[in-house]
C-alpha positions, 0 to 999 in steps of 0.5 A: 492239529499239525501243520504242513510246509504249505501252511495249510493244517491237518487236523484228525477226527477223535476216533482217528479214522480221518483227516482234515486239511484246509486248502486254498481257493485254487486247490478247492477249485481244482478238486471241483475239476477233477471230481468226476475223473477222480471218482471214476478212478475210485471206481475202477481201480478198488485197490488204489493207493490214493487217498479217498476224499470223502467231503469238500466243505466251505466254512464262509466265516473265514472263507476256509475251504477243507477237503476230508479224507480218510487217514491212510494210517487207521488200522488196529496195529502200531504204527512204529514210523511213517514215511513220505516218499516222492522219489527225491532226496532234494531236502527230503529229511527230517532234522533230528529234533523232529525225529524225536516227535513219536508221530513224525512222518519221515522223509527219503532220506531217512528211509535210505538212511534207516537200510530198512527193506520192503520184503513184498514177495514176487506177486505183491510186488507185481500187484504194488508196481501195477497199481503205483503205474496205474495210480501215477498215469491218472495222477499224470492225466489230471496234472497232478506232478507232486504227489507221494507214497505214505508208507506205514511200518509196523514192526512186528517183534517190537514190543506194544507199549502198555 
């Protein structure tokens, strides 16, 4: 379980494959209204990069509302940082003590500050920024302004850990 700013928490399935968030009454409301565009956007664009929900649930003891998602970072490979980026650098970094969490999701500024580099090639880079145009004109006709980009670094000459 890990929290967020909102104050909202996340929880992960034992096998890692998803996420759970708690959400508020306005935000269950909101993935209610959008469904149908949503679904039709997973439709037609199978190599979005948006996050695929798979289940919106009320738990009425506490009238908790969690929206299940799958969690962008299941896959065979160690996954050495992980970034949050919105295209801002207002407040976008994390302090030196969360550096030190091995899971910790990084910010802009500390993708700036690491002078890593996405080396994609012509064509995957054509194919990124057309899905991040596609992806972000839905995000704009839903209403959706504050969104990001997970990005997941695997480092391929740093040793596994045993």
């Amino acid at each position: 379980e890990t929290g967020s700013k909102s104050g909202q928490k996340f929880l992960i399935t034992g096998d890692g494959r998803y996420f759970m968030k708690t959400i508020t009454k306005s935000e269950c409301k909101f993935f209610r209204k959008i469904l149908p565009q949503y679904y039709q956007h997973m439709r037609d664009c199978k190599n979005t990069l948006l996050c695929r929900f798979f289940g919106l649930h009320r738990i009425k003891p506490g009238r908790m509302h969690l929206l299940v998602m799958t969690n962008m970072f299941d896959t065979d490979r160690i996954i050495h940082e992980r970034y949050d980026l919105k295209g801002s650098t207002l407040g976008r970094a994390v302090t030196e003590a969360e550096k030190k969490n091995p899971t910790v999701i990084l910010k802009d500024l500390d993708f700036l500050q690491s002078n890593n580099k996405l080396v994609l090639g012509r064509e995957r880079k054509k194919t990124l920024v057309a899905q991040l145009e596609t992806d972000t004109r839905f995000l704009e006709t839903i209403g959706v302004m504050d969104y990001s980009l997970l990005l997941g670094v695997h480092w391929r000459d740093k040793p596994e850990p045993l």
